[in-house]
N, C-alpha and C positions, 0 to 999 in steps of 0.2 A: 962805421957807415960812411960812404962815402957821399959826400954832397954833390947835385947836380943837377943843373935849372931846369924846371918843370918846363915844358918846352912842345907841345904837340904840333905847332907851326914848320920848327925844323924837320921835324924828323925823328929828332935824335933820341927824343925820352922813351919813345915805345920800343925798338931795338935796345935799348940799354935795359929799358924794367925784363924784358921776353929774355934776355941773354939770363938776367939775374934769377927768373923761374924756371929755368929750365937748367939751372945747376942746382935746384933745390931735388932733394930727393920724392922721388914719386909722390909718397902721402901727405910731403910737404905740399908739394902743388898743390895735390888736391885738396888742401884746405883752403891753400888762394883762391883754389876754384871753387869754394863752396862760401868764404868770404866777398868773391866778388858777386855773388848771387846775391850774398845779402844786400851789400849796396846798392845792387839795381833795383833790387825791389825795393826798399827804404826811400829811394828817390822815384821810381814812378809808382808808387801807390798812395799819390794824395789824395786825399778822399776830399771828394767837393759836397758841402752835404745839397741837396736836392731843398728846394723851397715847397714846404706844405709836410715834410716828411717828419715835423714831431707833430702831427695833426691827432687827436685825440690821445696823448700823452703826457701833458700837463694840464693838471686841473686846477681854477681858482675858486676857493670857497666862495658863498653865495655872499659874505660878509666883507668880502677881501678890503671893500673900502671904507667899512667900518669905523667909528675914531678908535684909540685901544687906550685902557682902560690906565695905561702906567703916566698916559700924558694929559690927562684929567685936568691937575695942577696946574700945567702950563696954558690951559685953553682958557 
């Protein structure tokens, strides 16, 4: 593998990766093309969650701030 600075400013990296996929054989591509899909979607599908949205989905017992019974000793 040949090394070569990652570089979108010049120019130069995206002609250089397009020259190296398109000596790759068809089904090769098309797995670059099916890898580069994954990537896009891994990076734009952050999920932001929504405020209010675990709204009836946690429930705390009626006792929650009860003392409990193993720290008796220490009280």
């Amino acid at each position: 593998m040949s090394s070569v600075a990652i570089s979108n400013n010049t120019g130069f990296f995206l002609p250089f990766l397009y020259g190296k996929i398109e000596s790759l054989p068809v089904e090769m591509q098309k797995e670059v093309s099916l890898f580069t899909d994954f990537l896009l979607s891994k990076s734009s599908h952050s999920v932001v969650p929504r405020f209010g949205s675990l709204k009836g989905k946690i429930h705390l017992s009626a006792d929650f701030d009860a003392p409990l019974s193993d720290f008796n000793e220490y009280m």
